[in-house]
C-alpha positions as CSV (number, residue, x, y, z in Angstrom):
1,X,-102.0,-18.7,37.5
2,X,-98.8,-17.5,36.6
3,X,-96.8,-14.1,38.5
4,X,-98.0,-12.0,36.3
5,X,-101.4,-13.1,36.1
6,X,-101.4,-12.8,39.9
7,X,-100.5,-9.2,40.4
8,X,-103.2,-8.3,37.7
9,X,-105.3,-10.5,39.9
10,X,-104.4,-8.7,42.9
11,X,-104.1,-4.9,42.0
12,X,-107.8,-5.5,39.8
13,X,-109.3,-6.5,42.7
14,X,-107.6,-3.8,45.5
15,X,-108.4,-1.2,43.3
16,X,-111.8,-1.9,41.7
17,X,-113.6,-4.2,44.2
18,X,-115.1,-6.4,41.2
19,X,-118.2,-8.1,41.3
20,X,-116.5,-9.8,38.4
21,X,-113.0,-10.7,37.3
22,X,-111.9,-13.2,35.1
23,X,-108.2,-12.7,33.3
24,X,-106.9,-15.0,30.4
25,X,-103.4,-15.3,29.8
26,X,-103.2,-15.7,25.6
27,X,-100.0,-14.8,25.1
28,X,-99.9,-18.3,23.3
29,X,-102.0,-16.9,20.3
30,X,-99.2,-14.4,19.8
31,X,-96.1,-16.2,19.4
32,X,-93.6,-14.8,17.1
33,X,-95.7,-10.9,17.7
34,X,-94.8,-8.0,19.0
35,X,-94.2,-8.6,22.7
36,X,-93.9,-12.1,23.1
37,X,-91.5,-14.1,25.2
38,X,-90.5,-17.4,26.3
39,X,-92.8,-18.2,29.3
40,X,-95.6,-16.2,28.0
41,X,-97.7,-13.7,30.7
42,X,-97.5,-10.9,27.4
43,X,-101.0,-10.6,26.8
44,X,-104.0,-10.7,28.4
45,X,-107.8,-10.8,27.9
46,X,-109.1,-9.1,31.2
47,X,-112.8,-9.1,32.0
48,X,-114.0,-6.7,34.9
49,X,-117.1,-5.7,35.8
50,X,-117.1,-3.0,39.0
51,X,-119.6,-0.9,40.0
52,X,-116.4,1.9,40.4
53,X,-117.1,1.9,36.8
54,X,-120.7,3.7,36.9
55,X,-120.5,7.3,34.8
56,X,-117.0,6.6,33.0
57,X,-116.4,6.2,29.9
58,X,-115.1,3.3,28.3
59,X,-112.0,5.1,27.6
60,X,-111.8,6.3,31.2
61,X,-112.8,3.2,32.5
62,X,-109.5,1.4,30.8
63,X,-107.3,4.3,31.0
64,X,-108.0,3.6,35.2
65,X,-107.2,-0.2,34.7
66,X,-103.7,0.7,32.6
67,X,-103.3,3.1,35.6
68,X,-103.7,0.4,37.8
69,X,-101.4,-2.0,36.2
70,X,-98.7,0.3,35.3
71,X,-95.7,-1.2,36.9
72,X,-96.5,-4.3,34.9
73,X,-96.8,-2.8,31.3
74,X,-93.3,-1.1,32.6
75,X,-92.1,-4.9,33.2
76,X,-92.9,-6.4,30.2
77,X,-97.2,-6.7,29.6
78,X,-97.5,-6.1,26.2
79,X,-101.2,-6.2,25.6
80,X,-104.4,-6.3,27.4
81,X,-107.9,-6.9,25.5
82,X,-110.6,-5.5,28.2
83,X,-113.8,-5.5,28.7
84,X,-115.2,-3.3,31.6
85,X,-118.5,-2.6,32.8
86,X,-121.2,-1.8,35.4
87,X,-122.9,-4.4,37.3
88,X,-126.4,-3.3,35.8
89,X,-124.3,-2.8,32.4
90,X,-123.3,-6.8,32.6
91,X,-127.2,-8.0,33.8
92,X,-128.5,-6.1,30.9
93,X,-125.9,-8.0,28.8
94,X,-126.8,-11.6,30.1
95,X,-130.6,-10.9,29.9
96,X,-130.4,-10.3,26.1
């Protein structure tokens, strides 16, 4: 897991306690786009699911992840594809 991966890693779980957390670095699928650098860590699929989620919004719930990972979109994180939900929201997912 690369730096950046690490402090998403980190911050993800101080702040939101996750039952879940699983973070993809595909900033190889974007080469030559927006963003991109040598040595990837530009964009990341980020899947969270945290029961500090329960009554938000979607939009709240990933405006409070972009809060939390501010100082790296300031450094350089270009994208993050997220999926955040609930604990009972995810066990209703895998049961269907």
């Amino acid at each position: 897991m690369g730096k950046v991966a690490m402090a998403i890693d980190n911050k993800l779980r101080a702040t939101f306690a996750p039952a879940r957390l699983a973070i993809e670095d595909e900033s190889s699928k974007h080469h030559g786009h927006a963003g991109w650098r040598e040595g990837g860590e530009t964009h990341f699929k980020v899947e969270i699911v945290s029961a500090a989620f329960e009554g938000q919004s979607r939009v709240a719930r990933q405006r409070s992840v972009y809060a939390a990972l501010k100082q790296e979109l300031d450094a350089g994180l270009h994208a993050l594809a997220l999926t955040t939900l609930t604990p009972a929201e995810e066990a209703a997912r895998m049961s269907s």
